[in-house]
C-alpha positions as CSV (number, residue, x, y, z in Angstrom):
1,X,93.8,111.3,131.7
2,X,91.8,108.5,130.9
3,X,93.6,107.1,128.2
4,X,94.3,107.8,124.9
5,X,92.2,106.0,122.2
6,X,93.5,103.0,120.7
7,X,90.9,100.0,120.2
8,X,88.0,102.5,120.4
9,X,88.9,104.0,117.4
10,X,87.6,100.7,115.2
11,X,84.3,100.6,117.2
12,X,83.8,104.0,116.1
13,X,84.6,103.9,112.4
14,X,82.5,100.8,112.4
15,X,79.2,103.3,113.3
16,X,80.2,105.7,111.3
17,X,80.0,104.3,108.0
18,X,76.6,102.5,109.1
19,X,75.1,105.9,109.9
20,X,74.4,107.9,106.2
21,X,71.2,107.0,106.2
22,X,69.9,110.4,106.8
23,X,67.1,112.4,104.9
24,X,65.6,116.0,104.6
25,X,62.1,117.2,106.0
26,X,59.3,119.2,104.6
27,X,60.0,121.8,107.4
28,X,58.4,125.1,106.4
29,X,58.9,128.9,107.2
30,X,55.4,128.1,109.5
31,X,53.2,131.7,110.2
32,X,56.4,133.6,108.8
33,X,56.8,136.9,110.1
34,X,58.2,139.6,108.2
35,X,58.0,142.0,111.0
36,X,56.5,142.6,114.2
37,X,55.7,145.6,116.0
38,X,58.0,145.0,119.0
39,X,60.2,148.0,119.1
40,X,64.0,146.9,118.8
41,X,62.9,143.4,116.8
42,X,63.6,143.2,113.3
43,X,62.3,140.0,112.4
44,X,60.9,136.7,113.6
45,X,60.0,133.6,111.4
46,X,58.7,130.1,112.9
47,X,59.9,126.6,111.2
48,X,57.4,123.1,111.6
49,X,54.6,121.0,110.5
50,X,52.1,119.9,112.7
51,X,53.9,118.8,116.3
52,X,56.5,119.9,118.5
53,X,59.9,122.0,117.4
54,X,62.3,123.5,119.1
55,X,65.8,125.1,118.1
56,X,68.8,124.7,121.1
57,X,71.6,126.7,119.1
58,X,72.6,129.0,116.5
59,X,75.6,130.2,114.7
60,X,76.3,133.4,112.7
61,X,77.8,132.2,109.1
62,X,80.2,133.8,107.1
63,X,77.7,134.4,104.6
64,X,75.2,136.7,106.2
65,X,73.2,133.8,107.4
66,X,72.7,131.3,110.1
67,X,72.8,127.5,111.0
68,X,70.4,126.5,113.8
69,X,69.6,122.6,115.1
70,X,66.5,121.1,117.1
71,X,64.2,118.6,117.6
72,X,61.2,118.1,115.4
73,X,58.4,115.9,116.4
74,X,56.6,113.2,114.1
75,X,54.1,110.8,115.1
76,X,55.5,111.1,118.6
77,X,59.0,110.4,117.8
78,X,61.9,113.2,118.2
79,X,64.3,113.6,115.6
80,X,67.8,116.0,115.1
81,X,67.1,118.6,112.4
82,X,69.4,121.3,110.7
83,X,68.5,124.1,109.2
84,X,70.6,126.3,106.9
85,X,68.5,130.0,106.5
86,X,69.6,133.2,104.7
87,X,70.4,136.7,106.7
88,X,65.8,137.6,106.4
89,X,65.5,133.6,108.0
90,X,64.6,131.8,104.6
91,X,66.1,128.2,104.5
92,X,68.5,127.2,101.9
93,X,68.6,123.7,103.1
94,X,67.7,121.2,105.9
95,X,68.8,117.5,107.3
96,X,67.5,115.1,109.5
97,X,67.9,111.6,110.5
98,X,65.5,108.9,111.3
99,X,66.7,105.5,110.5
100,X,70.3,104.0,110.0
101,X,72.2,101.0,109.5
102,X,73.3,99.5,113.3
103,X,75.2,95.8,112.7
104,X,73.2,95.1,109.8
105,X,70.1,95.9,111.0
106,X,68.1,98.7,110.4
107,X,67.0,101.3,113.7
108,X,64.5,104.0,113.8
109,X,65.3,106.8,116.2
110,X,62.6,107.7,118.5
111,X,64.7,110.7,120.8
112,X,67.2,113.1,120.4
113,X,68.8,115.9,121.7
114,X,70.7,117.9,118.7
115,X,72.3,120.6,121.2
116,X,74.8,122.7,119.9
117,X,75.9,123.6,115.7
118,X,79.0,125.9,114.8
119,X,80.4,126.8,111.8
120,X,84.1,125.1,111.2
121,X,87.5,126.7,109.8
122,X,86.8,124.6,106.6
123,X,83.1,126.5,105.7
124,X,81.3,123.2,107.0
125,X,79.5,122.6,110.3
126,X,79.9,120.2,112.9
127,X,77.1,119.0,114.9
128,X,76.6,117.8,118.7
129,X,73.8,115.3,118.7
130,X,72.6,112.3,120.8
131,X,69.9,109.5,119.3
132,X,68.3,106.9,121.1
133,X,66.9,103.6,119.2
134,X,65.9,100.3,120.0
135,X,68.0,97.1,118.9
136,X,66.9,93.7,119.4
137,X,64.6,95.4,121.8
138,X,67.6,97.2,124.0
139,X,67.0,101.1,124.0
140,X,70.9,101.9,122.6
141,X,72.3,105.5,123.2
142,X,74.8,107.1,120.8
143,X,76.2,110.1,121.4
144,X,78.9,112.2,118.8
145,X,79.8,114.9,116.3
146,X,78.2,114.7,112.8
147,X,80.3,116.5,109.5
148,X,78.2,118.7,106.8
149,X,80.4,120.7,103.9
150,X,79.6,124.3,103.4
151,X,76.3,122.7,101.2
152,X,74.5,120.7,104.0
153,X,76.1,117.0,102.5
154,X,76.4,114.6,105.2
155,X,80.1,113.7,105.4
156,X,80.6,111.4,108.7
157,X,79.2,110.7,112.0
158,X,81.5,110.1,115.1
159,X,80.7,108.2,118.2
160,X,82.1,109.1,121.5
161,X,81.7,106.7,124.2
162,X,83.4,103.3,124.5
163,X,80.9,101.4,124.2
164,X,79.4,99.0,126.8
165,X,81.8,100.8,129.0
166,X,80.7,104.2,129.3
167,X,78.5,106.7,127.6
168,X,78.3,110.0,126.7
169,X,76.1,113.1,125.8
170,X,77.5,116.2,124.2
171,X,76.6,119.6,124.8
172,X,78.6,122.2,123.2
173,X,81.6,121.6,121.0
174,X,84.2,124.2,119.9
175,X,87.4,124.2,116.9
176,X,90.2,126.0,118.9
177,X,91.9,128.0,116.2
178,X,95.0,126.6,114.7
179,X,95.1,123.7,116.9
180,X,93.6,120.9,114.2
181,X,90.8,119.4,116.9
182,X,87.8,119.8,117.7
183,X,86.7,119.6,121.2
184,X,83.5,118.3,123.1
185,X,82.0,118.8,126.7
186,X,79.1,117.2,127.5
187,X,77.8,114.2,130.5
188,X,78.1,110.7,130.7
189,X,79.1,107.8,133.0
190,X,80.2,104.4,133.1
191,X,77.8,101.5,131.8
192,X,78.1,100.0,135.3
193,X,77.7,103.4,137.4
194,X,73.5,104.0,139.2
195,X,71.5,105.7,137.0
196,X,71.5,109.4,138.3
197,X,75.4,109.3,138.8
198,X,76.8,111.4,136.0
199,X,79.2,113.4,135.7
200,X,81.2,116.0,132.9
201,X,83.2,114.7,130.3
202,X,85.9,116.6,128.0
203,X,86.6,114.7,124.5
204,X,89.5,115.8,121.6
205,X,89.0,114.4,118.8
206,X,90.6,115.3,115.1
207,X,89.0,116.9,112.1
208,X,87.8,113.2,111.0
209,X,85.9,112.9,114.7
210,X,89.0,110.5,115.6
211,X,89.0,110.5,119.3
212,X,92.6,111.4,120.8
213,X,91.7,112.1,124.4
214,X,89.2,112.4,126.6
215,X,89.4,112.8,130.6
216,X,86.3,112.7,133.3
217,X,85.3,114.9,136.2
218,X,83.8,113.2,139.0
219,X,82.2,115.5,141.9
220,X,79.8,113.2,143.4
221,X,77.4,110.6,143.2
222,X,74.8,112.7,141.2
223,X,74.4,114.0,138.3
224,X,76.7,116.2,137.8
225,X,76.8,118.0,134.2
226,X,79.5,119.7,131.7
227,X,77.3,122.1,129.5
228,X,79.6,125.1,128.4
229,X,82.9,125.1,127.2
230,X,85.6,127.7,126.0
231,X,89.6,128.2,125.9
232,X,90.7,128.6,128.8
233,X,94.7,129.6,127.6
234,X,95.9,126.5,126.4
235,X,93.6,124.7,128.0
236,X,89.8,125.0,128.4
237,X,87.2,125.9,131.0
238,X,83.9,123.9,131.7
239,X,80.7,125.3,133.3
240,X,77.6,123.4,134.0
241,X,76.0,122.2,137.2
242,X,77.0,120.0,140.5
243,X,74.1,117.7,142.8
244,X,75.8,117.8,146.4
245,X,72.7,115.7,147.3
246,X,69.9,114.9,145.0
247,X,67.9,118.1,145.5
248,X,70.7,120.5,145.8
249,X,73.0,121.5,143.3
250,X,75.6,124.5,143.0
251,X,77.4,126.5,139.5
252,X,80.5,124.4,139.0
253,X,83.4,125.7,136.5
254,X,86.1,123.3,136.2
255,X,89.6,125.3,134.4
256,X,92.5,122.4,132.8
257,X,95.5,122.4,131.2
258,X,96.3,121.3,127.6
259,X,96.2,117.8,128.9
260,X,92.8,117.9,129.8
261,X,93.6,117.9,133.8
262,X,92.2,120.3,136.1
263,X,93.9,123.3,137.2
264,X,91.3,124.6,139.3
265,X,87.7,123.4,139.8
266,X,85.4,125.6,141.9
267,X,81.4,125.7,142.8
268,X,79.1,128.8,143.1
269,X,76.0,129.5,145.2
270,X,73.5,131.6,147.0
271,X,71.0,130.5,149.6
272,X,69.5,127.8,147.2
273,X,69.8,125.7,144.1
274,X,71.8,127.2,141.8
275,X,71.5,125.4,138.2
276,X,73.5,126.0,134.7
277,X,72.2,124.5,131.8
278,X,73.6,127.7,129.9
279,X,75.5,127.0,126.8
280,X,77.9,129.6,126.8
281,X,80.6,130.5,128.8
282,X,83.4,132.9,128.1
283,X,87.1,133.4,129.1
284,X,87.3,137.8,130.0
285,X,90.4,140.0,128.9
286,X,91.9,139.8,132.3
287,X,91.8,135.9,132.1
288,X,88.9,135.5,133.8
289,X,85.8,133.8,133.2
290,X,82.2,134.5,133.1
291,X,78.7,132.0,133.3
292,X,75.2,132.0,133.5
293,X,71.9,129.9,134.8
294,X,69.2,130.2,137.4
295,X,69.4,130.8,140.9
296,X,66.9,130.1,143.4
297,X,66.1,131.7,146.6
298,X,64.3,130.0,149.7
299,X,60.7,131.2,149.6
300,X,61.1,132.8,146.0
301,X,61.5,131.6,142.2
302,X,64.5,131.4,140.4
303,X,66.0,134.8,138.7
304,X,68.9,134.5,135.9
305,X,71.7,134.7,137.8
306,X,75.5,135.4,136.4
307,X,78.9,134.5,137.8
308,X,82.3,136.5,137.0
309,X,85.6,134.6,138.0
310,X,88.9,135.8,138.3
311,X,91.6,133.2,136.7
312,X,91.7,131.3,139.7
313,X,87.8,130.8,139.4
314,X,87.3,133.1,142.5
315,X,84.1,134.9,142.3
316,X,84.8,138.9,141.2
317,X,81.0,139.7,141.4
318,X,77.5,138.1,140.7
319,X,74.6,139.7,139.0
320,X,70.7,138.7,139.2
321,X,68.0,139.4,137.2
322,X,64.8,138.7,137.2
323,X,60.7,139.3,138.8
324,X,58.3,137.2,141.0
325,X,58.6,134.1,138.5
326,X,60.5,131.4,137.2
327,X,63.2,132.9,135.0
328,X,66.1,131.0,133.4
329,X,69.1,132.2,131.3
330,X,69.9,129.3,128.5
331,X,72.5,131.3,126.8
332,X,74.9,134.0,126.8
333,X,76.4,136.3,124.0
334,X,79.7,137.6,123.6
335,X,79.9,141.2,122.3
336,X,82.2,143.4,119.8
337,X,82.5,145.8,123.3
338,X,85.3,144.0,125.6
339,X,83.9,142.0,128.8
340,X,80.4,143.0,128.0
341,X,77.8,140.3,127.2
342,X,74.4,139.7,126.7
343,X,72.5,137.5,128.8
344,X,69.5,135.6,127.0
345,X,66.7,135.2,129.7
346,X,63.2,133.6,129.8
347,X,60.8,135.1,132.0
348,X,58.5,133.0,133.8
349,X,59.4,130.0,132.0
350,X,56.6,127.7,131.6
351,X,54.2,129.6,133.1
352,X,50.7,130.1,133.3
353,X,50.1,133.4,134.6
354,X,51.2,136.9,134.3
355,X,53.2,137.8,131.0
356,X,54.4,134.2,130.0
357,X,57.6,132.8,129.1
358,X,59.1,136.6,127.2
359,X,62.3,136.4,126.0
360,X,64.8,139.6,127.4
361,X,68.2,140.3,126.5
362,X,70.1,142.2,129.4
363,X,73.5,143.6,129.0
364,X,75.7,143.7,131.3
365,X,79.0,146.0,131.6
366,X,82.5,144.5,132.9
367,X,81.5,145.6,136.1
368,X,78.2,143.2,135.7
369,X,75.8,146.7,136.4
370,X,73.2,146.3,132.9
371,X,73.5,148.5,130.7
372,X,70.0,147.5,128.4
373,X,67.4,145.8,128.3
374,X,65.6,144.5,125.1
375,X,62.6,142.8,125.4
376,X,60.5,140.4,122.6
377,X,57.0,139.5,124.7
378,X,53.3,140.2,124.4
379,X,51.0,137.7,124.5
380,X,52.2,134.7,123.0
381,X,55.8,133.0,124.7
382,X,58.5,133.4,123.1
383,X,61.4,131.4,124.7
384,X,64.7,132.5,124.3
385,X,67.1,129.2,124.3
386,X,69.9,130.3,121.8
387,X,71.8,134.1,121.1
388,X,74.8,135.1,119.0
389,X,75.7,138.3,118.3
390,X,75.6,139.7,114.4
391,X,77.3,141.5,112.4
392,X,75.6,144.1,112.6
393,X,76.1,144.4,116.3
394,X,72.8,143.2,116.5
395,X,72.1,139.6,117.9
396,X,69.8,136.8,116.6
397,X,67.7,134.4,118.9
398,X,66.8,130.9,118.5
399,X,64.4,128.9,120.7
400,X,60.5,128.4,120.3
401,X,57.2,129.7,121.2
402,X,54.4,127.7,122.5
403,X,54.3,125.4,125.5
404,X,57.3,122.9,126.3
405,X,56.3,119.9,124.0
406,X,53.7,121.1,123.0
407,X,52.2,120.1,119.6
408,X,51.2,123.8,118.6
409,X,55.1,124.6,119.4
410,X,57.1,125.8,116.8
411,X,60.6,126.4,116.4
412,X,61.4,130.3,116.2
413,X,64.3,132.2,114.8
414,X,64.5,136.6,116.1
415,X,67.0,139.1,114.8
416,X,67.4,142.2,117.0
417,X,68.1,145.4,116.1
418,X,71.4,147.1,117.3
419,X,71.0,148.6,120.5
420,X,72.9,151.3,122.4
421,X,72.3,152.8,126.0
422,X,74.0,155.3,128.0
423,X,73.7,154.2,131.8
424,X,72.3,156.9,134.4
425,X,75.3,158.9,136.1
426,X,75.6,157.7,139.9
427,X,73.2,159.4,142.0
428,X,73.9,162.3,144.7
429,X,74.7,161.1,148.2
430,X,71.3,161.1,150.0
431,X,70.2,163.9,152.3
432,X,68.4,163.8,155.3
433,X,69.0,163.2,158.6
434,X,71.6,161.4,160.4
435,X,70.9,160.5,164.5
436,X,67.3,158.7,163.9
437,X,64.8,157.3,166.7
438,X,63.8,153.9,166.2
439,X,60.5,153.6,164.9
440,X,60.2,157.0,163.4
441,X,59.7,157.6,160.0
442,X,62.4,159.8,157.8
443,X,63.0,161.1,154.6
444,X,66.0,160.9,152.0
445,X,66.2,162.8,149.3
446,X,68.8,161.8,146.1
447,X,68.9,163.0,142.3
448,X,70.4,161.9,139.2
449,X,70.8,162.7,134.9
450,X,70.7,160.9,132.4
451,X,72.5,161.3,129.2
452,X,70.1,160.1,126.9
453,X,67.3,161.8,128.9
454,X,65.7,158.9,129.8
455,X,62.6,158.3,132.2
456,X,64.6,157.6,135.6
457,X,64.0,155.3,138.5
458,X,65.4,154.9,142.2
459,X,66.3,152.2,144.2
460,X,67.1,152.2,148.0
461,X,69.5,150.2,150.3
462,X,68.5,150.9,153.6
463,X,71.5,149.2,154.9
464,X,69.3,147.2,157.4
465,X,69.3,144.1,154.6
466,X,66.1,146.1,152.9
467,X,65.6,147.8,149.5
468,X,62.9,149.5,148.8
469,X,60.9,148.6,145.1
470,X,62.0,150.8,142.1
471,X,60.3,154.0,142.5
472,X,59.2,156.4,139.4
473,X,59.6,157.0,137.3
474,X,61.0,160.8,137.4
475,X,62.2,163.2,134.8
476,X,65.9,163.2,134.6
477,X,67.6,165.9,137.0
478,X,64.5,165.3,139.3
479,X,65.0,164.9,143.1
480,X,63.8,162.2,144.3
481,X,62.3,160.8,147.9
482,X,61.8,157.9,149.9
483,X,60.6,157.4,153.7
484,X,61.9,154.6,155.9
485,X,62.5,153.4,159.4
486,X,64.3,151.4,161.7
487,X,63.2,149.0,164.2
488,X,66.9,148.0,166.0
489,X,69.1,149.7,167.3
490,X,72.8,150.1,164.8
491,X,74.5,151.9,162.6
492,X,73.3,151.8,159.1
493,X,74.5,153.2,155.7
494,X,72.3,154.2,152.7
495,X,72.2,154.2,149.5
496,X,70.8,154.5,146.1
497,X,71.0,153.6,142.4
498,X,69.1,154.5,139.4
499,X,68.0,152.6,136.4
500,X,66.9,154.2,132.9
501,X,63.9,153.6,130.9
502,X,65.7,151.0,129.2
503,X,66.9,148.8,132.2
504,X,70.5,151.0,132.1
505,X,71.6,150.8,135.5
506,X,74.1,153.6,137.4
507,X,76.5,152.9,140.6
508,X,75.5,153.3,143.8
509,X,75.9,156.8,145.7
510,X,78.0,157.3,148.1
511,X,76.0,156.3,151.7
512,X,75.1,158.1,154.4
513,X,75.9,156.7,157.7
514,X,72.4,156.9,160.2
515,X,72.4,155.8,163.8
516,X,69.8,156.1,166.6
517,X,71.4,158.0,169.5
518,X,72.9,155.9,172.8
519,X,69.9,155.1,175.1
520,X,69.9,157.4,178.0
521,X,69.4,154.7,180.1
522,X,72.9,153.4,178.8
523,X,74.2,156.9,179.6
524,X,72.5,157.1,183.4
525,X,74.2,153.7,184.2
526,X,77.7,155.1,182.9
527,X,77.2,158.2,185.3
528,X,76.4,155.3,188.4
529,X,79.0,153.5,187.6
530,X,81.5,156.3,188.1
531,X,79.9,157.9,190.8
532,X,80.1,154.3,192.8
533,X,83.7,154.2,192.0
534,X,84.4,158.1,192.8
535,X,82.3,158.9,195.8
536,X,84.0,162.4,196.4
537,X,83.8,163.7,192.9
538,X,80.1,165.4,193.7
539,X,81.7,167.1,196.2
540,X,84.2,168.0,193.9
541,X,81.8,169.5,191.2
542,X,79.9,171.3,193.7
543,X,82.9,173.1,195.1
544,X,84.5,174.2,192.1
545,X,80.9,175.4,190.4
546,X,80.0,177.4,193.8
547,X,76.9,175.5,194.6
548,X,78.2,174.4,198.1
């Protein structure tokens, strides 16, 4: 570990009671929506004034309501805002800071990232946030957790770093039950370290934001970032992202003990960049452990693209999802339905064709197959940044619609209905013909139900590294058929799946092995062969078949 903190401790307390210099904003319920005609979407209302706002989390309080923090523009500047709604999105109370007391001078904040907002044990909420400000004409970073009661009232400000000696910006904080802490991930680096050399940082502190430890995870010399964290036994589990050069970057989960030292630390990827600035991560009934981000393909955007590890962070199975575009999952839901969570995915992500920038919620089973698909789109964007199940067993959504820093942007709050899908059964093993000529053309036929009678549609792995497009849709208990062929010669196995109206996907069939028959001139050389080494045996033949 690092150390444990001792001298820092003053430095900190010394900020903190300079910082309660804090103030409220005329934030309004903005083009408030009681309702919208998008089927499975119960609500949405929009929060701001007159520039950019964004939300970056939300939490489910035990009231009925929710908390949700952002960035709201003025005059340029970017400032950390909470807001404190009801269960219909009306806000009981908000906070914000824009100027505070730094060794007796004043400072106005001019950035901020306010990423992360949870509920604590004690009814209050605790706060990840980052400022920047200038003093004495040095831009000054200060990164911590601040402390509201259960009624919004500021209580303290702590800030995490050492200062002049390294830095740090949090993420995503958590309050392991029972355990009296509170703990931190986020990215930082020594004052003295190049500028793009970053790397993930874990930070205990107590329920007064007194740090007691705090431990660094070096990968390389790029930036490397912590953005998720959750239990992980009795220690804790970090997901974010890893640069093994500064244009290529893999999924990196790092697993510790209680001590903050690692236990495991492992890196996913494809064929491309594969990027998590997800903000949820989960530990799975079997001890495993489950994340979330983009992946991109060579020649191709990037699709939402999940990871599930066993405890020893070896990859179980991945799952992708996504179209033609740029499409990014920000955050993940646990559900009330064991090892089943709901991935919260921006489609075409600032984009400026085709449907633009819809926010989908895909399910996904233990086995990582989906099992729904909600969708809130049309033609406005509606980015998807924050999700958190209900109780209701429906989820709420926080992000923003509008361009990225845009000044028409405003911050967005969506509650979706409960939702429940029966996935397809697995489809019949295909029919059709087995000992295939290359180049030909054939036909497979396969069939499925659904319980729910859903529309149905087919997919088909023609075991040659191609899959046809979904094709349908068909009427549940309807055969359907697809034509293919093969260019080299092999043995190949098909397959199919199905997928429901609502995105509900089945297993794959059983295959069906196809070949193309041994090339006669393969068989003509195997009869040479032997002849040359058995001269006699025509002879041989003739005589015992009477044709001497």
């Amino acid at each position: 570990m690092k150390g444990k903190i001792i001298g820092i401790v003053i430095a900190t307390l010394l900020i903190s009671a300079a910082l309660p210099a804090v103030g409220t904003m005329n934030i309004v319920n903005k083009k408030a929506e009681s309702s919208t005609q998008i089927p499975g979407v119960e609500w949405t209302q929009k929060y701001g004034e007159d520039e950019y706002d964004v939300f970056y989390d939300v939490d489910v309080t035990t009231d009925g309501g929710y908390i949700v923090c952002g960035n709201h523009e003025e005059n340029g500047n970017y400032y950390p805002y909470v807001l404190k709604v009801d269960s219909g999105g009306n806000q009981e109370w908000n906070w914000t800071i824009r100027e505070f007391e730094y060794n007796d001078t004043t400072c106005y904040v001019y950035d901020n990232w306010a990423s992360a907002i949870m509920q604590t044990s004690d009814g209050g909420y605790i706060l990840c946030v980052y400022i920047l400000f200038k003093f004495e004409e040095i831009d000054i970073l200060v990164g911590g957790l601040v402390k509201f009661d259960e009624s919004g009232n500021f209580l303290w400000f702590s800030h995490i770093a050492e200062p002049w000696v390294w830095w740090f910006v949090p993420s995503e904080v958590i309050e392991p039950e029972g355990e009296g802490i509170y703990v931190t991930v986020g990215s930082g680096a020594y004052n003295s370290d190049p500028p793009d050399d970053w790397f993930p940082i874990l930070v205990v502190t107590d329920l007064s934001g007194v740090m007691i430890d705090y431990e660094f995870y070096e990968y390389g010399d790029y930036k490397d970032e912590g953005y998720a964290l959750c239990k992980a036994g009795d220690g804790y589990l970090i997901s974010g992202t890893a640069f093994n050069t500064p244009s290529n970057y893999d999924y990196r989960m790092i697993k510790t003990d209680s001590d903050l030292q690692i236990i495991n630390d492992n890196t996913y990827s494809r064929t491309g960049n594969d990027g998590s600035y997800n903000s949820d991560c989960f530990q799975t009934s079997d001890g495993g452990f489950i994340m979330a981000g983009q992946s991109y393909e060579p020649g191709f955007n990037a699709n939402a693209w999940a990871v599930r590890t066993d405890s020893d962070l070896n990859m179980v199975w991945n799952k992708s999802y996504g179209d033609i575009y740029t499409d990014t999952c920000w955050s993940m839901a646990e559900t009330s339905d064991v090892d089943e969570y709901v991935l919260c995915v921006t489609m075409n992500f600032n984009g400026y064709t085709g449907d633009k920038e819809d926010t989908h919620l895909v399910k996904l089973d233990d086995d990582g197959k989906i099992e729904w698909v909600q969708i809130n789109g049309g033609p406005y964007r509606e980015v998807g940044i924050s999700i958190k199940q209900t109780s209701d067993g429906g989820f709420i959504v926080a992000g923003r619609d509008g361009t990225s820093y845009s000044k028409d942007a405003d911050a967005t709050l969506t509650k979706f209905a409960p939702f429940d899908n029966e996935q397809p059964d697995k489809p019949d093993k295909p029919v059709g013909k087995k000992k295939i000529d290359l180049g030909v053309d054939y036909t497979y036929t396969s069939s499925t139900t659904d319980s729910d009678d859903d529309q149905l549609y087919y997919q088909w792995d023609w075991g040659d590294g191609t899959k046809s497009e979904w094709l349908g849709p068909y009427i549940s208990g309807d055969t359907c058929e697809a034509t293919h062929n093969w260019t080299e010669s092999g043995k190949y196995y098909i397959k199919v799946m199905s997928k429901d109206s609502n995105g509900g996907e089945s297993d794959w069939s059983d295959s069906l092995p196809v070949s193309d028959p041994r090339p006669r001139g393969i068989k003509n050389i195997l009869l040479l062969q032997i002849l040359e080494r058995f001269p006699n045996i025509l002879l041989i033949f003739k005589y015992i078949f009477g044709l001497q």
